[in-house]
PDB file of N, CA, C and O in Angstrom:
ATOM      1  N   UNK A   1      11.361  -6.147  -0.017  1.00  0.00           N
ATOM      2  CA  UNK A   1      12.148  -5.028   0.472  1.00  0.00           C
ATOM      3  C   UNK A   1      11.390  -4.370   1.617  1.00  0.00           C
ATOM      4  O   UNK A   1      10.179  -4.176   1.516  1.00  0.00           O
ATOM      5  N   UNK A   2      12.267  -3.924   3.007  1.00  0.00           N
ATOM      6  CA  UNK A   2      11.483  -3.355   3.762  1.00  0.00           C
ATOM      7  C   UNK A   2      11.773  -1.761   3.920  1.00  0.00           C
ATOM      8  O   UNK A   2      12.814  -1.288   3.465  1.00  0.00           O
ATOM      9  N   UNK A   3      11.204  -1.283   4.313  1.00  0.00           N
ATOM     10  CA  UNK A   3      11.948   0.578   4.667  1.00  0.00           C
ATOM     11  C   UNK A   3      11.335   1.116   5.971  1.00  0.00           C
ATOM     12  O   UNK A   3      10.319   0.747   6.560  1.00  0.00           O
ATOM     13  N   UNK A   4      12.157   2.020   6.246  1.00  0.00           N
ATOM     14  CA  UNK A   4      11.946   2.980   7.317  1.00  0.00           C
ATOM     15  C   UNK A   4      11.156   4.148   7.089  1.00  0.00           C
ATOM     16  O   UNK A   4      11.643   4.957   6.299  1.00  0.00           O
ATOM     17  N   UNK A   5      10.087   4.413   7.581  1.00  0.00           N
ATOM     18  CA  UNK A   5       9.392   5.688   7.799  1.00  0.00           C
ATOM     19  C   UNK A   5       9.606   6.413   8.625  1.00  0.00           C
ATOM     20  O   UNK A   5       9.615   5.687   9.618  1.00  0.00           O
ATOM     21  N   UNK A   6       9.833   7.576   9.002  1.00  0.00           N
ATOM     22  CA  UNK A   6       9.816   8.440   9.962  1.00  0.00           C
ATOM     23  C   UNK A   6       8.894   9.554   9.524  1.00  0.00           C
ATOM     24  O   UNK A   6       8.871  10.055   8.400  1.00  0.00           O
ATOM     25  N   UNK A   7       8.162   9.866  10.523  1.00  0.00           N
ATOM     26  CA  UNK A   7       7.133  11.208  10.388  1.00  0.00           C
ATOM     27  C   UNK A   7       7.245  12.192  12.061  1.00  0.00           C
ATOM     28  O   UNK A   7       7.222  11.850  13.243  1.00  0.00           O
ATOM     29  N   UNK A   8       7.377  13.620  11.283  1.00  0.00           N
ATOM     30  CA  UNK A   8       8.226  14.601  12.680  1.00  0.00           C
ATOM     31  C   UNK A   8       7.388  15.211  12.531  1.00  0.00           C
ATOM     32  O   UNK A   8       7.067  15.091  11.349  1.00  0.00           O
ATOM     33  N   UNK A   9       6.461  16.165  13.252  1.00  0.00           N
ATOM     34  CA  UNK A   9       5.907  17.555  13.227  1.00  0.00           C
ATOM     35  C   UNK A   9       4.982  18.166  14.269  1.00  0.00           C
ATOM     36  O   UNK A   9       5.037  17.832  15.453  1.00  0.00           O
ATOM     37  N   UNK A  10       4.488  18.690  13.994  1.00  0.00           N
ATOM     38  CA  UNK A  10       3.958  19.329  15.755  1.00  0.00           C
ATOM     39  C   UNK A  10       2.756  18.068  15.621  1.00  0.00           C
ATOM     40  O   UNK A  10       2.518  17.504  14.553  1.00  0.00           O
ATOM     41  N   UNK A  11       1.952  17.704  17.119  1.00  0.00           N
ATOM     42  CA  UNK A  11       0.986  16.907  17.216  1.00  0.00           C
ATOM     43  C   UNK A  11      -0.392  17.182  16.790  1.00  0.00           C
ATOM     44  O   UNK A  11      -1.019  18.215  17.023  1.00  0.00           O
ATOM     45  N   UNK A  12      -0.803  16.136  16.133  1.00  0.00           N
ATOM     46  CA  UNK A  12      -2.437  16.821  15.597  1.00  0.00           C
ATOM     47  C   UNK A  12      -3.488  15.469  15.243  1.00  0.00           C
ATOM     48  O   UNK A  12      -3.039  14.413  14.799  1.00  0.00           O
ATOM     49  N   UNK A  13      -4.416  15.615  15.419  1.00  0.00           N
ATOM     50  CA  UNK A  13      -5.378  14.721  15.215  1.00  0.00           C
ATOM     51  C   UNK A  13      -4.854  13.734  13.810  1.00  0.00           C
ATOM     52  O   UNK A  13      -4.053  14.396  13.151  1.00  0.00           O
ATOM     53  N   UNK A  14      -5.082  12.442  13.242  1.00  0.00           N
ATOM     54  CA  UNK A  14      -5.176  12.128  12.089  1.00  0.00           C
ATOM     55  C   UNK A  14      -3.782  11.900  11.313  1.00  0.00           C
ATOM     56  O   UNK A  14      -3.730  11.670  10.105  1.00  0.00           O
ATOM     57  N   UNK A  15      -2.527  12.006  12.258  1.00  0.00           N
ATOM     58  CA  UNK A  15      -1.639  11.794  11.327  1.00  0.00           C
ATOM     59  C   UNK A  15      -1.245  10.105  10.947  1.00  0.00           C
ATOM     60  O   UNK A  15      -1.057   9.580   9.850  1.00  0.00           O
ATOM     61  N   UNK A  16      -1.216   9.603  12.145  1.00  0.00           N
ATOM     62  CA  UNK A  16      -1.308   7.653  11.802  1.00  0.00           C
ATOM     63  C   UNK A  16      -2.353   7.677  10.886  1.00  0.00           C
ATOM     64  O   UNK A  16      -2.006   7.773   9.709  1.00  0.00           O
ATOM     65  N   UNK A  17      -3.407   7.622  11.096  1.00  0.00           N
ATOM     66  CA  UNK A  17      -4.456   8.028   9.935  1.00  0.00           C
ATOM     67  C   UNK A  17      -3.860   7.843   8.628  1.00  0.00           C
ATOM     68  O   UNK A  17      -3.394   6.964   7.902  1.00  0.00           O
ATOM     69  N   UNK A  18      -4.059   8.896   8.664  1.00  0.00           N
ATOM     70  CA  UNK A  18      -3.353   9.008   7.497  1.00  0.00           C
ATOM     71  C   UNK A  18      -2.033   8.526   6.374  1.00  0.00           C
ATOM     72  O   UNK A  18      -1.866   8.186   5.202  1.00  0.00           O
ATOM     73  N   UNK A  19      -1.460   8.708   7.328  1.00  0.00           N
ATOM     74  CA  UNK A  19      -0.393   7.786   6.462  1.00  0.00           C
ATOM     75  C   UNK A  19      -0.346   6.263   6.688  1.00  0.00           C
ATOM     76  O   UNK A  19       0.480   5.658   6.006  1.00  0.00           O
ATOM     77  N   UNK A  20      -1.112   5.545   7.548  1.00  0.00           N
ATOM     78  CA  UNK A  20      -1.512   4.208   7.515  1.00  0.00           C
ATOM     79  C   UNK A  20      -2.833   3.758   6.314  1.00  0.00           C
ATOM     80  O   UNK A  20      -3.051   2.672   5.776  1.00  0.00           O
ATOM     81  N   UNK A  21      -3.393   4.784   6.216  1.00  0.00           N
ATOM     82  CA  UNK A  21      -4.681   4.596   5.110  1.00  0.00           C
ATOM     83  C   UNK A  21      -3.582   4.550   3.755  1.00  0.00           C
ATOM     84  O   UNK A  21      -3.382   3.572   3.035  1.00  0.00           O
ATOM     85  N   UNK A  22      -3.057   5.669   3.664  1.00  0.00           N
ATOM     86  CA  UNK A  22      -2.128   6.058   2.595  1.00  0.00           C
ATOM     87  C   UNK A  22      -0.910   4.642   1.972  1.00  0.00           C
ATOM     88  O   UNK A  22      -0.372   4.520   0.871  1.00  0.00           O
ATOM     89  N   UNK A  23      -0.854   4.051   2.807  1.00  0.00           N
ATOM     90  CA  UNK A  23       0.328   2.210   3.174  1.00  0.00           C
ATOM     91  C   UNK A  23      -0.633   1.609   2.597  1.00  0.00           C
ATOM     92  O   UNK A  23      -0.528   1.032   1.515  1.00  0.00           O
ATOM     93  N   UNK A  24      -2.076   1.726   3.547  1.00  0.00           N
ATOM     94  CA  UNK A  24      -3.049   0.462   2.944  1.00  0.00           C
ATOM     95  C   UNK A  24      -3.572   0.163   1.816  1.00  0.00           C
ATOM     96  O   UNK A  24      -3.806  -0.953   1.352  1.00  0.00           O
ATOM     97  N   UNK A  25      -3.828   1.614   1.195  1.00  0.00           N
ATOM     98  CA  UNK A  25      -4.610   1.587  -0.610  1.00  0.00           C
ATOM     99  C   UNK A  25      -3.215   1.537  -1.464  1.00  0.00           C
ATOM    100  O   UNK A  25      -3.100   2.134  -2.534  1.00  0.00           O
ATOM    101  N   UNK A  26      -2.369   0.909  -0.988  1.00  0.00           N
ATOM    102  CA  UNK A  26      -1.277   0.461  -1.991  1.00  0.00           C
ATOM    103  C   UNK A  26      -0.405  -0.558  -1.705  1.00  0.00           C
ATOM    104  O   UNK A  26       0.703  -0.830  -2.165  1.00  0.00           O
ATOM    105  N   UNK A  27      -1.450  -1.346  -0.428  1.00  0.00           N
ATOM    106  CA  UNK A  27      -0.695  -2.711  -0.351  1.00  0.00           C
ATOM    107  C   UNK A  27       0.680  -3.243   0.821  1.00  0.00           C
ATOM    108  O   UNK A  27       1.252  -4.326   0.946  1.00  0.00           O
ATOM    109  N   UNK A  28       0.843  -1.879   1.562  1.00  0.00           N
ATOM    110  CA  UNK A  28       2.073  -2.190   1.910  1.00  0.00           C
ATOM    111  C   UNK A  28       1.769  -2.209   3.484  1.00  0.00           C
ATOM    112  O   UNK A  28       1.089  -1.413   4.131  1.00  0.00           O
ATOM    113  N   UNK A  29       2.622  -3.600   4.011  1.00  0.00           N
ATOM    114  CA  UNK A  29       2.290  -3.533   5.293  1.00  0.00           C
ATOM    115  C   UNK A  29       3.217  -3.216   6.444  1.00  0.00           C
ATOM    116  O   UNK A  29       4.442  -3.268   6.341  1.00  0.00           O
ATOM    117  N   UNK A  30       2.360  -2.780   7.901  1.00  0.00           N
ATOM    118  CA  UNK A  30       3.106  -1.927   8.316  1.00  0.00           C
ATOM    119  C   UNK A  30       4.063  -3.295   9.331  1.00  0.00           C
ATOM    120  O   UNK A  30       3.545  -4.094  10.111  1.00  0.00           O
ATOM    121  N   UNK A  31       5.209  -3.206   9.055  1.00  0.00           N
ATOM    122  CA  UNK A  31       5.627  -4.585   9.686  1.00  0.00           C
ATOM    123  C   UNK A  31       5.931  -4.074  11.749  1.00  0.00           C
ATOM    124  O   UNK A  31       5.838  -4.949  12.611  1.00  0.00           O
ATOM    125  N   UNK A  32       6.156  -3.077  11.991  1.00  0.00           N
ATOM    126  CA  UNK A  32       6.556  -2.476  13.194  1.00  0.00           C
ATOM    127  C   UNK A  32       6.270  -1.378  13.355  1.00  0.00           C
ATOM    128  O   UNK A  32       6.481  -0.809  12.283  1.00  0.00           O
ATOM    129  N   UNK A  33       5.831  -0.566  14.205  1.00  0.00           N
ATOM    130  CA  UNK A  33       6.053   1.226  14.424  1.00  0.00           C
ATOM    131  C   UNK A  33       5.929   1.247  16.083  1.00  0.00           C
ATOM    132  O   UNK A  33       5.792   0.482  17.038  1.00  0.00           O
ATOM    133  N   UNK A  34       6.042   2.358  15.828  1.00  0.00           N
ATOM    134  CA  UNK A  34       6.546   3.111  17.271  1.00  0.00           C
ATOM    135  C   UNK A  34       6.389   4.718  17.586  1.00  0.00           C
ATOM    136  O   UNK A  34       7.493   5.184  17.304  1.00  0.00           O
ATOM    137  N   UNK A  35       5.703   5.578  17.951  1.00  0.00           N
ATOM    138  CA  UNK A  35       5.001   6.503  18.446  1.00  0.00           C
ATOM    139  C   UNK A  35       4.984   7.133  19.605  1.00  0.00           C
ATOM    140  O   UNK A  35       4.336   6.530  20.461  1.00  0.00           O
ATOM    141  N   UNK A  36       5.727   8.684  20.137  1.00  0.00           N
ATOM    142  CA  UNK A  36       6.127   9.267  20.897  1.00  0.00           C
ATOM    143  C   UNK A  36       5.442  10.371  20.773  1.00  0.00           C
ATOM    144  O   UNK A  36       4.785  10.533  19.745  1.00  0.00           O
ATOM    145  N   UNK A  37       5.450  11.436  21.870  1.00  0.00           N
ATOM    146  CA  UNK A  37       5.902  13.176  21.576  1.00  0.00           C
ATOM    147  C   UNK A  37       6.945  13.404  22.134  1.00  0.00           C
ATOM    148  O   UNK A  37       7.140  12.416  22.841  1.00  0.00           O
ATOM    149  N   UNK A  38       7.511  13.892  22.225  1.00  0.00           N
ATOM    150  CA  UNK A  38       8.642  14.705  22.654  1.00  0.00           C
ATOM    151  C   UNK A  38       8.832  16.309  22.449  1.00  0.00           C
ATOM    152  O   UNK A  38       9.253  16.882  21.444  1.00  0.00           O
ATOM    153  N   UNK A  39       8.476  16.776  23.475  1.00  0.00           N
ATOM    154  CA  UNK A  39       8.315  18.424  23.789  1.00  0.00           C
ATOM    155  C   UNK A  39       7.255  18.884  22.954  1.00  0.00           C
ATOM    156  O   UNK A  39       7.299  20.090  22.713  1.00  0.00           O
ATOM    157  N   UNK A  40       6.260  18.205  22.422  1.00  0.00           N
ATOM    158  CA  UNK A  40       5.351  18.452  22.017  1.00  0.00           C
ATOM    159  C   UNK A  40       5.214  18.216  20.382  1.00  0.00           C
ATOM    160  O   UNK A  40       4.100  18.330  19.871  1.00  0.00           O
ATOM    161  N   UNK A  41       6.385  17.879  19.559  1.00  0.00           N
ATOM    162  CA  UNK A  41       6.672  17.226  18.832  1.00  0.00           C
ATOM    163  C   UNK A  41       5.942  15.451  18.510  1.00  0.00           C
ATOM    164  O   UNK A  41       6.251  14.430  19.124  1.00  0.00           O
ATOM    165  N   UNK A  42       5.121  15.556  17.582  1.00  0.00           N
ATOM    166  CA  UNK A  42       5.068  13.677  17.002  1.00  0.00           C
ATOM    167  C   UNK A  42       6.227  13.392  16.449  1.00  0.00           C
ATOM    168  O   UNK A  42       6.790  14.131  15.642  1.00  0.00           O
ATOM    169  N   UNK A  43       6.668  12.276  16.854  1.00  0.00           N
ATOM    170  CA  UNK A  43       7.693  11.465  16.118  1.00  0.00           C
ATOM    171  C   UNK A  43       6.956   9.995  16.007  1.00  0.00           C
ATOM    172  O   UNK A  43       6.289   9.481  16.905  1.00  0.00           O
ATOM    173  N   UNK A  44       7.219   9.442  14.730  1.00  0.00           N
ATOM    174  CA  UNK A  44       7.013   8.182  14.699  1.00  0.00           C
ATOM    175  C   UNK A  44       7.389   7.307  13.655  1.00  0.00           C
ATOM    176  O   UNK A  44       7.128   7.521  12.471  1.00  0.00           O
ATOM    177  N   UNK A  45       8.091   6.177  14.145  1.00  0.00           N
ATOM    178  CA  UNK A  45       9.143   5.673  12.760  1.00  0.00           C
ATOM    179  C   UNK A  45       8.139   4.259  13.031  1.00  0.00           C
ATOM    180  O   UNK A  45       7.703   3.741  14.059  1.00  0.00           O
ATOM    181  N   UNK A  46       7.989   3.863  11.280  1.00  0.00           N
ATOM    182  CA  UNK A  46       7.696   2.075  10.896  1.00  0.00           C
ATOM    183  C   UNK A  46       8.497   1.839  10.050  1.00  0.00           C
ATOM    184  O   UNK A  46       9.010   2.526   9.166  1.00  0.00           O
ATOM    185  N   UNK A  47       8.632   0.413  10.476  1.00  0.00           N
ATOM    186  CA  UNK A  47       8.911  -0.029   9.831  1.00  0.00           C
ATOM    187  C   UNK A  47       7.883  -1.098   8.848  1.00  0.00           C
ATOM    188  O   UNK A  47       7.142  -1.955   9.330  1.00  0.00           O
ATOM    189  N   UNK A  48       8.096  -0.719   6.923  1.00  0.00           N
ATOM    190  CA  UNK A  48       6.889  -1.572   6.509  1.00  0.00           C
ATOM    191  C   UNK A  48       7.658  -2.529   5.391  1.00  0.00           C
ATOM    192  O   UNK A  48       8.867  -2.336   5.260  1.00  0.00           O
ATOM    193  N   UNK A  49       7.234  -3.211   4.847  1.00  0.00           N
ATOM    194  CA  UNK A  49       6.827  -4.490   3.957  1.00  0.00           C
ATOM    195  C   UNK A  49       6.316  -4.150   2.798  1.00  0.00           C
ATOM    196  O   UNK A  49       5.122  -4.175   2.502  1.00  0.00           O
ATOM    197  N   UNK A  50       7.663  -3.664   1.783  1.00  0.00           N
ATOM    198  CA  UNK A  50       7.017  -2.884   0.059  1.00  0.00           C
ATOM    199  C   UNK A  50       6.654  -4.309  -0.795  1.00  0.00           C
ATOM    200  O   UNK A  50       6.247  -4.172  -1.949  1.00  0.00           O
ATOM    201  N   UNK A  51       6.780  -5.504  -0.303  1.00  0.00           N
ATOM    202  CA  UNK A  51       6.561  -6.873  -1.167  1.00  0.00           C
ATOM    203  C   UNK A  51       5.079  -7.270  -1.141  1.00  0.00           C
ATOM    204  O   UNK A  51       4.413  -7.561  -0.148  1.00  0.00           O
ATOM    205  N   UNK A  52       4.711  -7.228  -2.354  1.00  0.00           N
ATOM    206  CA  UNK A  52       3.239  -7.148  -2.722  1.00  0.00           C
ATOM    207  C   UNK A  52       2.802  -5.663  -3.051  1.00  0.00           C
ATOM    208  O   UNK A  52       1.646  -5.582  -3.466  1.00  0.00           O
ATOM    209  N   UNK A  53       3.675  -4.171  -2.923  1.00  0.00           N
ATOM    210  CA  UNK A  53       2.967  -3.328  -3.286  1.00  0.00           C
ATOM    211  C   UNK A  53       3.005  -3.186  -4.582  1.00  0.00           C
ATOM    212  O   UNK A  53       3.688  -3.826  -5.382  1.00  0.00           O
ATOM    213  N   UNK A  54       1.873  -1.892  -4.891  1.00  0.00           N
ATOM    214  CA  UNK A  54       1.613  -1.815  -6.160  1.00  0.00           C
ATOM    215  C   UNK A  54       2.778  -0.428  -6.333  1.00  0.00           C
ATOM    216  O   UNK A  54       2.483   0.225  -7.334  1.00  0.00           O
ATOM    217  N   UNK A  55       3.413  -0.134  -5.945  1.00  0.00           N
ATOM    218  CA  UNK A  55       4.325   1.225  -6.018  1.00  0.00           C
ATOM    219  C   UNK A  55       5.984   0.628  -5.361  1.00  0.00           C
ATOM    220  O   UNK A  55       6.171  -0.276  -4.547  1.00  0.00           O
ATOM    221  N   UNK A  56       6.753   1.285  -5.883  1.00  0.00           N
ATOM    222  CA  UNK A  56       8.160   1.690  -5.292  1.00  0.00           C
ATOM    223  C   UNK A  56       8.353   2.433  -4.636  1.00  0.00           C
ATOM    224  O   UNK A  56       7.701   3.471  -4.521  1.00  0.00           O
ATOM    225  N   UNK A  57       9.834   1.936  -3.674  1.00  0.00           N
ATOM    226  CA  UNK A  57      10.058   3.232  -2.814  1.00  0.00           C
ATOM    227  C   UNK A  57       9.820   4.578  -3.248  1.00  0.00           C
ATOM    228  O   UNK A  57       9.375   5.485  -2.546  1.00  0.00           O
ATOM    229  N   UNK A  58      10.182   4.649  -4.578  1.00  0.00           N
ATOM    230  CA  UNK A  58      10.613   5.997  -4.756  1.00  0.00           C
ATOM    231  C   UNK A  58       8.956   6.810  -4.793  1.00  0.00           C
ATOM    232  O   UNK A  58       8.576   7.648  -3.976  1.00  0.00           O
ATOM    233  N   UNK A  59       8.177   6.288  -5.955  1.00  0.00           N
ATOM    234  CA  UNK A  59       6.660   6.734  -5.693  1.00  0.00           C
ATOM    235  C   UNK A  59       6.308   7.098  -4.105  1.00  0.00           C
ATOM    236  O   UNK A  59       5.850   8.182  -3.745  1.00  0.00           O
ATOM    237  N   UNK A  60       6.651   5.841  -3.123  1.00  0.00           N
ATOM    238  CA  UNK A  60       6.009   6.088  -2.164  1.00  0.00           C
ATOM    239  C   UNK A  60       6.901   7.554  -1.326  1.00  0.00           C
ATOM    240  O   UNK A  60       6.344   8.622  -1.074  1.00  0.00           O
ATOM    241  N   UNK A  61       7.729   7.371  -1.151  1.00  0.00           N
ATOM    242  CA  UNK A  61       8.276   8.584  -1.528  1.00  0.00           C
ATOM    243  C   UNK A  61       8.115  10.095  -1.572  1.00  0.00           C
ATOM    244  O   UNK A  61       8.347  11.044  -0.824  1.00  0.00           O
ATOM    245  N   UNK A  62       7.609   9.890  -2.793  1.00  0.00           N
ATOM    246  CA  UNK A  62       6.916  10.844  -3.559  1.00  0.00           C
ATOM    247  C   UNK A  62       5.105  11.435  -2.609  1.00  0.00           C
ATOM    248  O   UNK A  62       4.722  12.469  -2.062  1.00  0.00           O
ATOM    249  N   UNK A  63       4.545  10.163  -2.867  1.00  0.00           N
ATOM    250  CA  UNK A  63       3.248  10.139  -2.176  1.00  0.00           C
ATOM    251  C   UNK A  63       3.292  10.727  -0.963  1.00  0.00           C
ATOM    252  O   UNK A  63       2.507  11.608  -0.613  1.00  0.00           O
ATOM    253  N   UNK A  64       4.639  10.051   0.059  1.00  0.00           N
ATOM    254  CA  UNK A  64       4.438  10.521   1.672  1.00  0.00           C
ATOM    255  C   UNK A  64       4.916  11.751   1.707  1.00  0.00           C
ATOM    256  O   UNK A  64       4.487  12.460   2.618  1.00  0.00           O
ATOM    257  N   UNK A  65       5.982  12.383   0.687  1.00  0.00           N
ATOM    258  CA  UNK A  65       6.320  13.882   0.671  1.00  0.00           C
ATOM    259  C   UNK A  65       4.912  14.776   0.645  1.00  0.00           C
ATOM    260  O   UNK A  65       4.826  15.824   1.285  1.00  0.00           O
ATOM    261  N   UNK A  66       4.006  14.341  -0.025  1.00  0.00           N
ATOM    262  CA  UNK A  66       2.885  15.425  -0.379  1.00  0.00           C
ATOM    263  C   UNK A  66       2.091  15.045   0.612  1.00  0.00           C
ATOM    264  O   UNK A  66       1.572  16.071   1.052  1.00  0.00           O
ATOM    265  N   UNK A  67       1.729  14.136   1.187  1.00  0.00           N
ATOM    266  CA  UNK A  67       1.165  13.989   2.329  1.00  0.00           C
ATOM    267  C   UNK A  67       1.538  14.544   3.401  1.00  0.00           C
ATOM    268  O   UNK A  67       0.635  15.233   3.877  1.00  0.00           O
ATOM    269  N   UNK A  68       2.504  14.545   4.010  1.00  0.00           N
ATOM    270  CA  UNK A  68       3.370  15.016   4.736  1.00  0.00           C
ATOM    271  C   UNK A  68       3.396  16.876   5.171  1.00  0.00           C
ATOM    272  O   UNK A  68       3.532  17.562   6.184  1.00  0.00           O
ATOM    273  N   UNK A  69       3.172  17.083   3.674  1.00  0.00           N
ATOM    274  CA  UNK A  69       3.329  18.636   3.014  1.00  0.00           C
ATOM    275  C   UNK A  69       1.770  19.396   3.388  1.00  0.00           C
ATOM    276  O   UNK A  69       1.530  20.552   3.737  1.00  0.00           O
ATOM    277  N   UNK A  70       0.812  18.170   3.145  1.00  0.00           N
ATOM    278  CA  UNK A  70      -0.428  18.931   3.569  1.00  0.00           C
ATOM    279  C   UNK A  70      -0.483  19.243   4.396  1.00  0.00           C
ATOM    280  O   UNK A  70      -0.888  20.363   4.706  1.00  0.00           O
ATOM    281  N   UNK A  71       0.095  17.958   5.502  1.00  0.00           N
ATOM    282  CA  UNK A  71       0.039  17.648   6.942  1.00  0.00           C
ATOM    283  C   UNK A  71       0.769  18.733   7.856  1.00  0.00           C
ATOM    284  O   UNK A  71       0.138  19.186   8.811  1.00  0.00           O
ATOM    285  N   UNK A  72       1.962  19.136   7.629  1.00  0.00           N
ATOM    286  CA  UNK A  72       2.535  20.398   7.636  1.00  0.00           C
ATOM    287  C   UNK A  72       3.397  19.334   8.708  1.00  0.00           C
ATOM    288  O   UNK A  72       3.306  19.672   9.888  1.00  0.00           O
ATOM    289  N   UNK A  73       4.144  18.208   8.463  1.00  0.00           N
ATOM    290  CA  UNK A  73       5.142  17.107   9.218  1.00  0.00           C
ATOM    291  C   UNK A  73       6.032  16.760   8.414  1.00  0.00           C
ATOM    292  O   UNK A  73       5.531  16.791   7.290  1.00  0.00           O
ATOM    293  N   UNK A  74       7.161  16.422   8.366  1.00  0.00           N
ATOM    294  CA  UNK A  74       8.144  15.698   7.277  1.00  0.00           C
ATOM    295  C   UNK A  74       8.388  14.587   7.711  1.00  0.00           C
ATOM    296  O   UNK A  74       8.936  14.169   8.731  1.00  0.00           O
ATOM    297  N   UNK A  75       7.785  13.988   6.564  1.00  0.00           N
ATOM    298  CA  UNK A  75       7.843  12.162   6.388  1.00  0.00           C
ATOM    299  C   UNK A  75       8.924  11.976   5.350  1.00  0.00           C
ATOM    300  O   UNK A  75       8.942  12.705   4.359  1.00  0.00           O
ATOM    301  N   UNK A  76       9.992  10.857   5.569  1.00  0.00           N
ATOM    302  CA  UNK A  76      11.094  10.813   5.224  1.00  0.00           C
ATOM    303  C   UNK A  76      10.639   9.099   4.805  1.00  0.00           C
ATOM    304  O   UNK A  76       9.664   8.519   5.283  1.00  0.00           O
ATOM    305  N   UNK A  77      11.505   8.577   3.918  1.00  0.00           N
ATOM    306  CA  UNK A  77      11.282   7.100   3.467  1.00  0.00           C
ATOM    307  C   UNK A  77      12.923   6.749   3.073  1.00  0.00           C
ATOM    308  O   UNK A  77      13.688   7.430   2.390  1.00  0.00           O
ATOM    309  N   UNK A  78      13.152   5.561   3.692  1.00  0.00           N
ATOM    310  CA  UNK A  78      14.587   5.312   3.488  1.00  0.00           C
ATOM    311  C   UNK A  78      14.326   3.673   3.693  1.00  0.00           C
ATOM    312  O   UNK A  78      13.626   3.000   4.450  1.00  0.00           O
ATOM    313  N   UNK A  79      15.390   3.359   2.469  1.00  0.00           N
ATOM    314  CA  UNK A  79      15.616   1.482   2.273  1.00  0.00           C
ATOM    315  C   UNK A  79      16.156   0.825   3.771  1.00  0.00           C
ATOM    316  O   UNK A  79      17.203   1.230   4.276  1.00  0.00           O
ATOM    317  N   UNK A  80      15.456  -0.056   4.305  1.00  0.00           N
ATOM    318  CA  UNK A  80      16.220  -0.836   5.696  1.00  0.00           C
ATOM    319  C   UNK A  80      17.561  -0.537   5.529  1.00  0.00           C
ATOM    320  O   UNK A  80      18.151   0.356   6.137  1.00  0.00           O
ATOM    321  N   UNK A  81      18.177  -1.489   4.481  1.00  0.00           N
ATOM    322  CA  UNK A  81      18.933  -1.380   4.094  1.00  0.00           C
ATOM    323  C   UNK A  81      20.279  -0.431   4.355  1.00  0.00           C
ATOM    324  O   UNK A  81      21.312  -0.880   4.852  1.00  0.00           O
ATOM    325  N   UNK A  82      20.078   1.101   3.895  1.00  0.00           N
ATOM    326  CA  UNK A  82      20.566   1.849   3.891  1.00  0.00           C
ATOM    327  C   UNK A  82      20.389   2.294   5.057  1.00  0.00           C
ATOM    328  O   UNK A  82      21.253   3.146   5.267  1.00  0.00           O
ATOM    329  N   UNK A  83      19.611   2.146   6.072  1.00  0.00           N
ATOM    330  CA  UNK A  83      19.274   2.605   7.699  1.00  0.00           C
ATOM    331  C   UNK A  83      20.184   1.639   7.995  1.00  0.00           C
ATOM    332  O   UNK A  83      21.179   2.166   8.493  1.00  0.00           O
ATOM    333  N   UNK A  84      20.276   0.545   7.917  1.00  0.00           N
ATOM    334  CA  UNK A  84      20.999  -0.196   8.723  1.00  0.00           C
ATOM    335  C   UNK A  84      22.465   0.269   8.934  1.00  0.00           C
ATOM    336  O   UNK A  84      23.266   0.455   9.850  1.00  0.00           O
ATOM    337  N   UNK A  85      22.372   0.358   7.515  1.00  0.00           N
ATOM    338  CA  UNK A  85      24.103   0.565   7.673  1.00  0.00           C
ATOM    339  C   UNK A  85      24.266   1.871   8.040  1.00  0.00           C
ATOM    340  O   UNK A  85      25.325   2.042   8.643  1.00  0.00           O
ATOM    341  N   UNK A  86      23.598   2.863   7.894  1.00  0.00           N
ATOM    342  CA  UNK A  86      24.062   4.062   8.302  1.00  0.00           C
ATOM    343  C   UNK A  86      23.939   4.103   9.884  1.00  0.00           C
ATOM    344  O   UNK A  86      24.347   5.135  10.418  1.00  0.00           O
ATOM    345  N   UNK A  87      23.567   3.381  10.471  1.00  0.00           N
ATOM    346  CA  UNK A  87      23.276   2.966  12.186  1.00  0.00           C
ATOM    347  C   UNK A  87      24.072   2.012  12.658  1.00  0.00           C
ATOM    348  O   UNK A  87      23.716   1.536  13.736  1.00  0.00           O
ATOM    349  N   UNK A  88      24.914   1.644  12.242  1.00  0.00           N
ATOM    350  CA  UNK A  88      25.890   0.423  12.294  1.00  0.00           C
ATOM    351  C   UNK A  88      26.965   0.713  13.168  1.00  0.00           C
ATOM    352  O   UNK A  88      27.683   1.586  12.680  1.00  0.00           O
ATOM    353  N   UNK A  89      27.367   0.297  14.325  1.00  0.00           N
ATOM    354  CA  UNK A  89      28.246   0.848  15.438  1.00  0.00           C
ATOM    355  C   UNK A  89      29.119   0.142  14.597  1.00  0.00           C
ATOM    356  O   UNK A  89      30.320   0.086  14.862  1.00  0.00           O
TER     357      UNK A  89
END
């Protein structure tokens, strides 16, 4: 199964960091990403590879919400799947 990450919030040292360390100690790889600012805003969506992790979407989820929360950014986790189709002309 693959999913979409997106992470939004003002720019700051350590946020790939972080939530790439956070992917790695549970196995999951990052299959694509992509990395902007915009008006001073980070945006940055991956796409990763949950086959072989030790967690589910939903944990991870869970994990990137509180990460996210420290970080003071909202990281969002959604099934390809369900991106796809909701992007579907």
């Amino acid at each position: 199964m693959n999913a979409i990450i997106t992470v939004v919030g003002s720019d700051k040292v350590g946020i790939i960091a972080q939530v790439s360390a956070l992917l790695a100690e549970h196995k999951i790889n990052i299959a694509d990403i992509t990395q902007t600012i915009l008006s001073g805003n980070f945006v940055m969506m991956m796409m990763v590879s949950l086959e072989g992790a030790d967690i589910d979407i939903d944990g991870l989820r869970t994990l990137l919400g509180k990460t996210g929360d420290a970080m003071h950014v909202e990281i969002n986790v959604m099934a390809e799947r369900v991106f796809s189709a909701m992007h579907r002309i």
